[in-house]
N, CA, C and O of each residue as an XYZ file, in Angstrom:
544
protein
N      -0.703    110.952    -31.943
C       0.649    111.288    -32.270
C       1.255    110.136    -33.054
O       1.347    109.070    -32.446
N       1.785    110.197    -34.612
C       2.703    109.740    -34.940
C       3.975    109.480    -34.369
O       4.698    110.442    -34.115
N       4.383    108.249    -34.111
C       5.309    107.395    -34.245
C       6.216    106.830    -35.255
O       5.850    105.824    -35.862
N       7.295    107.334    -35.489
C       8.735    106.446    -36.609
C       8.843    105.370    -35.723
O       8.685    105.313    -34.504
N       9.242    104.241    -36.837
C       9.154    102.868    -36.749
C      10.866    102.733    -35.787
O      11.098    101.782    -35.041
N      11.620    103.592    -35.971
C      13.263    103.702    -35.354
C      12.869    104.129    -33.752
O      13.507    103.667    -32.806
N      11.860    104.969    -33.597
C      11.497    104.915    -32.049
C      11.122    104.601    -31.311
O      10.016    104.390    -31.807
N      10.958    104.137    -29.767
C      10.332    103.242    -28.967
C       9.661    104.224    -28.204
O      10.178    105.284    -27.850
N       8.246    103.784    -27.897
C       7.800    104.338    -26.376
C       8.164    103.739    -25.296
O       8.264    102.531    -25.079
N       8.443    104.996    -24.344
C       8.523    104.032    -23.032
C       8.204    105.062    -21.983
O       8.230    106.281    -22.152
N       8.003    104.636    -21.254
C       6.803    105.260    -19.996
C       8.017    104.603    -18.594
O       8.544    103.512    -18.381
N       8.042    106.160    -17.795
C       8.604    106.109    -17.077
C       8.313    106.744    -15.535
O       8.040    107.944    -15.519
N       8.335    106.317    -14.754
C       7.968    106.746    -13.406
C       8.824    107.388    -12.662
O       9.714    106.762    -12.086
N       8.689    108.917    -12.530
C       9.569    109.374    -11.745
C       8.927    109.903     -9.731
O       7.845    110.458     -9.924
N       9.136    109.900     -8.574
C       9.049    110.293     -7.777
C       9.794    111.317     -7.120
O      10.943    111.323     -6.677
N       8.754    112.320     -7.158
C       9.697    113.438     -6.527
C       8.945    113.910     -4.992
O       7.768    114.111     -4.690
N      10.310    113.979     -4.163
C       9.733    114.337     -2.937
C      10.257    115.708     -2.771
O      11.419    116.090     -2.912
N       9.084    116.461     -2.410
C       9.533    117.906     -1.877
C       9.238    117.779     -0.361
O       8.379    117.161      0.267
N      10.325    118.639      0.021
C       9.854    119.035      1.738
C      10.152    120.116      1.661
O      10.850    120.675      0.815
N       9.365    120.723      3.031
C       9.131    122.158      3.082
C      10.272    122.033      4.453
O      10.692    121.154      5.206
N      10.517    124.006      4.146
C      11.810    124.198      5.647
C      10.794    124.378      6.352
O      11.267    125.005      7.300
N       9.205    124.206      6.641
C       8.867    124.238      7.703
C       8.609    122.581      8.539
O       9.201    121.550      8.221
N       7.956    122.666      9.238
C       7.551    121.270      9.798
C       6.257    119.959      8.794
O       5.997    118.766      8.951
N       5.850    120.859      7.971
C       5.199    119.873      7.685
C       5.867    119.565      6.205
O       6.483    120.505      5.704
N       5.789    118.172      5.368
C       6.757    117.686      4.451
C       5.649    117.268      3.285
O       4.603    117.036      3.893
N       5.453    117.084      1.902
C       4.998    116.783      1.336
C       5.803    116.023      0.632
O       7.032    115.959      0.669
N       4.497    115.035     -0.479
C       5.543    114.067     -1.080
C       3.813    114.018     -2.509
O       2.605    113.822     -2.373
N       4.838    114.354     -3.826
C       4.003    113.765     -4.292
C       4.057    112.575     -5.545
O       4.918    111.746     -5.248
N       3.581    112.345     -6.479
C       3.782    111.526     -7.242
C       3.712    112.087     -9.016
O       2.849    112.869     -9.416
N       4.758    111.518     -9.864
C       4.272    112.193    -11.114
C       4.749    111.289    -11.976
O       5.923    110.942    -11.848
N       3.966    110.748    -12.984
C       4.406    109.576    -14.313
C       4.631    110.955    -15.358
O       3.942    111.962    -15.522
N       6.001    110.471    -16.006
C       6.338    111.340    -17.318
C       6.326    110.163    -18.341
O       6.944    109.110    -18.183
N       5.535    110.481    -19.422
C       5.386    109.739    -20.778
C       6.169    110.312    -21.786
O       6.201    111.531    -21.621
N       6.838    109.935    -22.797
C       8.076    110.346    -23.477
C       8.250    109.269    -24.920
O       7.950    108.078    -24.999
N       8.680    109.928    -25.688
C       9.393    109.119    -26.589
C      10.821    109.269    -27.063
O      11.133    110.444    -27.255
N      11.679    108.461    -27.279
C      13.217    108.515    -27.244
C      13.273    107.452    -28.414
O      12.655    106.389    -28.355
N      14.002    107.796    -29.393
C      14.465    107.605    -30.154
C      15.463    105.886    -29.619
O      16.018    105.734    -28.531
N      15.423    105.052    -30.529
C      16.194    104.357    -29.829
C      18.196    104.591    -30.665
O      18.805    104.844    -31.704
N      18.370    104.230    -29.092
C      20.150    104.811    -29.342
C      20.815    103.865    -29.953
O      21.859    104.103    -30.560
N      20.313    102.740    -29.867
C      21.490    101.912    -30.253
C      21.458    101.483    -32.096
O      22.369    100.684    -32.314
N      20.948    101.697    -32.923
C      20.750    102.057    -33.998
C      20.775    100.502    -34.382
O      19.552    100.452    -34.512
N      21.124     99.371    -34.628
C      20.710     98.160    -35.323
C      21.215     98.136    -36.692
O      21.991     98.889    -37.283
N      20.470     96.896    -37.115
C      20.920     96.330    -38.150
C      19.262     96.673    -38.887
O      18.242     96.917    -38.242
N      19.379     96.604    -40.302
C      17.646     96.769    -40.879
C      17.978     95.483    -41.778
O      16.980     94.877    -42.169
N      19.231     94.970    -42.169
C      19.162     93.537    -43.130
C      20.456     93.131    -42.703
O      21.342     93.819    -42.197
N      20.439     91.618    -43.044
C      21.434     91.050    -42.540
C      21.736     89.704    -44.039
O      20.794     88.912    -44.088
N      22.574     89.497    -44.859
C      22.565     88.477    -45.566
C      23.821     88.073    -45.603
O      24.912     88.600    -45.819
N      23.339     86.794    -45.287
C      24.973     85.813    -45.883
C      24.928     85.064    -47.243
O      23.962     84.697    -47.913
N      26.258     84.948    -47.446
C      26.645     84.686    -49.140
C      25.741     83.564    -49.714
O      25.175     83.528    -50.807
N      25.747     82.453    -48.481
C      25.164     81.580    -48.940
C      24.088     81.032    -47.979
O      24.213     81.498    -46.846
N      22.955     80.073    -48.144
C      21.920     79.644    -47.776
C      21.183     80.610    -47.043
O      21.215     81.760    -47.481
N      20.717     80.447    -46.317
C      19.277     81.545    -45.858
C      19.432     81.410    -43.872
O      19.764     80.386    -43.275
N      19.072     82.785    -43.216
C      19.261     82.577    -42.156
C      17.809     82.119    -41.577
O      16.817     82.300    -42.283
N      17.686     81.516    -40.266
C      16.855     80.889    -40.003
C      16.181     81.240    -38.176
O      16.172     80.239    -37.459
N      15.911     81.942    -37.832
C      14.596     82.524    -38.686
C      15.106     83.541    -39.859
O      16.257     83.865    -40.153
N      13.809     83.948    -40.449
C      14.356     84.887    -41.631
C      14.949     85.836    -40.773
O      14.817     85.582    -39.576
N      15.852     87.335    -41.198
C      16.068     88.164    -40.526
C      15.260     89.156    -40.011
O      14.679     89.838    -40.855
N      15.064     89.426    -38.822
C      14.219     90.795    -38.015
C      15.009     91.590    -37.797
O      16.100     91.214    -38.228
N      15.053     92.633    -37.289
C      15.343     93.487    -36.447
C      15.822     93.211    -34.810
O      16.892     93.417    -34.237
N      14.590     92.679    -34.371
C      14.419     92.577    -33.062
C      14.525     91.210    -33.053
O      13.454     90.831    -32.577
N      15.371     90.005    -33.369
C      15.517     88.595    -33.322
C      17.055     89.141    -33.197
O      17.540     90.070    -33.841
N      17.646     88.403    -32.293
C      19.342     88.781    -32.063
C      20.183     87.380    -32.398
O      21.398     87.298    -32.578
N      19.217     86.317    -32.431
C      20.143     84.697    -32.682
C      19.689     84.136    -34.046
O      18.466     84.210    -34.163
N      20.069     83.808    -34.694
C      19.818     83.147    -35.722
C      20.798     81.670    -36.020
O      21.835     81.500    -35.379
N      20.380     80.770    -36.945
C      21.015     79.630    -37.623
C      20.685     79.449    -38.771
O      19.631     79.596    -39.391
N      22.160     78.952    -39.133
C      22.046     78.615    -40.519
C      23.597     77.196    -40.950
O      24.789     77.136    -40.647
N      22.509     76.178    -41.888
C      23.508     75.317    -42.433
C      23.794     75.431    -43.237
O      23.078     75.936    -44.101
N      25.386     74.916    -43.525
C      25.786     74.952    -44.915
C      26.607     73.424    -45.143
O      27.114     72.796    -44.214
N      26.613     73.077    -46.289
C      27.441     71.786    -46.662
C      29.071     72.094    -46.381
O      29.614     73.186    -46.208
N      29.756     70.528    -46.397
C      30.727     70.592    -46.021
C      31.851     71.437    -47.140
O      32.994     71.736    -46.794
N      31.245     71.763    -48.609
C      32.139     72.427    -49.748
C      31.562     73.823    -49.235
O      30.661     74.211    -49.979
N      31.803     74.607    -48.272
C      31.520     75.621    -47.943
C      32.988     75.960    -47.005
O      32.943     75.123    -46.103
N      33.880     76.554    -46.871
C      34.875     76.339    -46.193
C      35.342     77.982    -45.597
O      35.957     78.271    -44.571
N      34.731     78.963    -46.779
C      34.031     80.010    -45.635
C      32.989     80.832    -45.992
O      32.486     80.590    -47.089
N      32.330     82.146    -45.065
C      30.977     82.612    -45.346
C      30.897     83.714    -45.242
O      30.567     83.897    -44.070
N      30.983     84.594    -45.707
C      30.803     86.323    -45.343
C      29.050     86.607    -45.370
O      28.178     85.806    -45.707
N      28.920     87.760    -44.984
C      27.561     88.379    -44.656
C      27.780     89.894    -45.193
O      28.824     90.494    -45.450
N      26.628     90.238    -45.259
C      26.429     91.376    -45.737
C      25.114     92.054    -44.757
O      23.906     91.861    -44.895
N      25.898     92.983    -43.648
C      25.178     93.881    -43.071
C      24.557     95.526    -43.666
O      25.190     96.347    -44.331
N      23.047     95.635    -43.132
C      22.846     96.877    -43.489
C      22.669     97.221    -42.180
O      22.101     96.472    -41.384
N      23.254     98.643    -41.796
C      23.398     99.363    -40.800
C      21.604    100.761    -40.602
O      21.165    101.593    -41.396
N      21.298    100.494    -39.701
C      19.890    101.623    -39.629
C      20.499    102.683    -38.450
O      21.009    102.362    -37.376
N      20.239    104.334    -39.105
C      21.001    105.417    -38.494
C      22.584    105.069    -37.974
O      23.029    105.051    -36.826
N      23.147    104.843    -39.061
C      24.750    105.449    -39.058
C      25.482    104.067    -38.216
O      26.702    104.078    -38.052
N      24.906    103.261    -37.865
C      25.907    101.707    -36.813
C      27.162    101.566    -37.402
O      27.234    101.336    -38.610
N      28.088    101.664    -36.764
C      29.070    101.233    -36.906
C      29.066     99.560    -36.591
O      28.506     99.035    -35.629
N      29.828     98.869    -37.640
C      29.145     97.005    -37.373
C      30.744     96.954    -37.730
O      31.555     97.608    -38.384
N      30.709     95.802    -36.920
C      31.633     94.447    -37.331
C      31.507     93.016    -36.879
O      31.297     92.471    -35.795
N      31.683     92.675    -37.918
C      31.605     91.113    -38.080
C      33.007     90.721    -37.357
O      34.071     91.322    -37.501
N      32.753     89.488    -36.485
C      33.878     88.707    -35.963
C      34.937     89.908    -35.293
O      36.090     89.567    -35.026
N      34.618     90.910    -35.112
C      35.733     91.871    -34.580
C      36.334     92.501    -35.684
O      37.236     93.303    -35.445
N      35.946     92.250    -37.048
C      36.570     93.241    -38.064
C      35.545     94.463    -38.828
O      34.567     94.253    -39.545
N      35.863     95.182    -38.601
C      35.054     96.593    -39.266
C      34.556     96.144    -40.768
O      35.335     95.988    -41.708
N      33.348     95.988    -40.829
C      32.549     96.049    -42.217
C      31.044     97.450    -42.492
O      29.937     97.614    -41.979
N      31.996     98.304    -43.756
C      30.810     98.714    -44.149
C      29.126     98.233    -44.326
O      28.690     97.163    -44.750
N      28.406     99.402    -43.854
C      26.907     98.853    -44.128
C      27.214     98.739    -45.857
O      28.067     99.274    -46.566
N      26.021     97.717    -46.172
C      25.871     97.291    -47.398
C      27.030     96.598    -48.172
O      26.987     96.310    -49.369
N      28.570     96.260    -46.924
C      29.469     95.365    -48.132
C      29.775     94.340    -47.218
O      29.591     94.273    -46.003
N      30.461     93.257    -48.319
C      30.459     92.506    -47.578
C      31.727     92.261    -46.565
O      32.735     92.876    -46.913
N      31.855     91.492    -45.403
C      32.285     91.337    -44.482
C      33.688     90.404    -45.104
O      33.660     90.116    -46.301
N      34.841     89.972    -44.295
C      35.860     89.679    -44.260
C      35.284     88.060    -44.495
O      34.280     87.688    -43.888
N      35.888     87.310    -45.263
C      35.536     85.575    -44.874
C      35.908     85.115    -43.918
O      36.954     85.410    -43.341
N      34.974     84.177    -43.536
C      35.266     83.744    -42.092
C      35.191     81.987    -42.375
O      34.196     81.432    -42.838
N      36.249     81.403    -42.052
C      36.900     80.376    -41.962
C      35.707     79.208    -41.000
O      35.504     79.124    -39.789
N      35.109     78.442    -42.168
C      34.092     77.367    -41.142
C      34.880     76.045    -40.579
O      34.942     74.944    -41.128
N      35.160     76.238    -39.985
C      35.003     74.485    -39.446
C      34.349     73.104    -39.640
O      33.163     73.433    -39.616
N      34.359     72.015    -39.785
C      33.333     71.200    -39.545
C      32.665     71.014    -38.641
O      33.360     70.618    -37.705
N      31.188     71.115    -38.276
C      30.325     71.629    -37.262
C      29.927     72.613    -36.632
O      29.011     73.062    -37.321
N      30.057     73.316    -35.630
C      29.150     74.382    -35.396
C      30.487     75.578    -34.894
O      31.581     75.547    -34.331
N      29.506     76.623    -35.552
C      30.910     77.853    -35.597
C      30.202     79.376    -35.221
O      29.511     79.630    -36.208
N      30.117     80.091    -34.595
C      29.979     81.366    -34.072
C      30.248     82.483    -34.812
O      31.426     82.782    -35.003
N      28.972     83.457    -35.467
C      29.526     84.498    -35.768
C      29.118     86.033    -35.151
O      28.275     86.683    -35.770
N      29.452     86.339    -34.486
C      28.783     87.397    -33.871
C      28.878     88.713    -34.662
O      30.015     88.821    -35.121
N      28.234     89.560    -34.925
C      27.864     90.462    -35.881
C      27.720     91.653    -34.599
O      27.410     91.128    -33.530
N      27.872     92.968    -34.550
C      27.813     94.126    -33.406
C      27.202     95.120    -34.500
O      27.670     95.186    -35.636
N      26.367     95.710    -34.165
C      26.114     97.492    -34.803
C      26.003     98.228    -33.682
O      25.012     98.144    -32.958
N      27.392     99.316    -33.342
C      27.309     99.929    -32.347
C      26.415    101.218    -33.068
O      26.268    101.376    -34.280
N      25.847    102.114    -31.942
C      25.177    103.633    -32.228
C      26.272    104.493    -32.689
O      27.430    104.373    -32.290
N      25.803    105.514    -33.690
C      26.101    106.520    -34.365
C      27.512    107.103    -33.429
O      28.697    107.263    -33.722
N      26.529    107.360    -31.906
C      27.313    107.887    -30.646
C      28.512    106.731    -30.209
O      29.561    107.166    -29.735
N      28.368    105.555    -30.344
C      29.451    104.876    -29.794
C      28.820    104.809    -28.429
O      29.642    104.296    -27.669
N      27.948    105.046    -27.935
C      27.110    104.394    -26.428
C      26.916    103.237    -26.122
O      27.501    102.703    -25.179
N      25.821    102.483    -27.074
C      25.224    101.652    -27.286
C      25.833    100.680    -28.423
O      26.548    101.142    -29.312
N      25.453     99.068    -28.330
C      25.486     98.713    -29.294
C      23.849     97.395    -29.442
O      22.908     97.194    -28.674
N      24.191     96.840    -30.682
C      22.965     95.978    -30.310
C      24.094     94.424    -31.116
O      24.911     94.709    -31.992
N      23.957     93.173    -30.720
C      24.937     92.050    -30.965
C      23.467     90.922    -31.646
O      22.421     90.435    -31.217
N      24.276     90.961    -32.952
C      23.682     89.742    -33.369
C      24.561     88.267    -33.189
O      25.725     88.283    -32.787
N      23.993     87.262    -33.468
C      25.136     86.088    -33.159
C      23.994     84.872    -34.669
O      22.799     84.759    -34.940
N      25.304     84.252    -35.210
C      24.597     83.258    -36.396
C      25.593     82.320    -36.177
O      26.788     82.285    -36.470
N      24.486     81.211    -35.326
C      25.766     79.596    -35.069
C      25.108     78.827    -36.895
O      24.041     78.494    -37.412
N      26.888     78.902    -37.321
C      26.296     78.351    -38.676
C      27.076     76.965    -38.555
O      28.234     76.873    -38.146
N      26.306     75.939    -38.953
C      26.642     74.515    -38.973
C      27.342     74.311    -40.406
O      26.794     74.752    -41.416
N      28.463     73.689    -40.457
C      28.911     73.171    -41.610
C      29.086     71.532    -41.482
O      29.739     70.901    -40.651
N      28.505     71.189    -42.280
C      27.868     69.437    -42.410
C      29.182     68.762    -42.727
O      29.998     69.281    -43.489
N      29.383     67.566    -42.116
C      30.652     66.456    -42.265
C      30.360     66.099    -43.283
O      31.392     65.696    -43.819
N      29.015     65.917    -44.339
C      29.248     65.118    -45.411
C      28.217     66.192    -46.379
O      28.026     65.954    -47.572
């Protein structure tokens, strides 16, 4: 059986006990194997304006870093959304594929947390990029 790269297997154990209305009770055992789509839909690219994130970007990597010099004073990103995510950067709503609101660096280390919630609004999946901006 083919597998899409957007779905996960996962194998799940269910126990079901039957009893009988008479005196004697049975119990038996049954594994259900399945594939489910995953809900929380992700990010498929992630780029910021400037320098390179570190590790490169995955999918399945949720932390990243990245430096920038001190003439950097702020940094937007550019999320791509996989099946429909609703994302925002820093708490502000950014389209997949544009870029995000600027975000104001500090000197030294600064937090950006990135969200792509599911299509459904169930799930989400949280990226986070501590980007360093250098004193000199």
């Amino acid at each position: 059986m083919l597998v899409k790269p957007s779905q996960r297997r996962f194998a799940f154990a269910a126990v079901m006990s039957l009893a009988a209305v008479c005196l004697a009770c049975e119990t038996r055992s049954v594994t259900l194997t399945g594939i489910i789509s995953n809900p929380a839909g992700g990010l498929s690219d992630l780029l910021p304006s400037t320098g390179a994130l570190s590790p490169a970007f995955d999918p399945k990597v949720l932390s990243y870093q990245l430096v920038v010099d001190v003439n950097t004073p702020t940094i937007f990103f550019v999320p791509t959304a996989t099946g429909g995510a609703q994302i925002t950067v820093n708490g502000f709503l950014t389209q997949s594929g544009q870029a995000s609101q600027p975000i104001s660096l500090d000197i030294g280390v600064n937090t950006v947390t990135i969200v792509a919630g599911s299509a459904d609004g169930l799930s989400s999946v949280t990226y986070t990029v501590t980007v360093t901006r250098t004193s000199t």
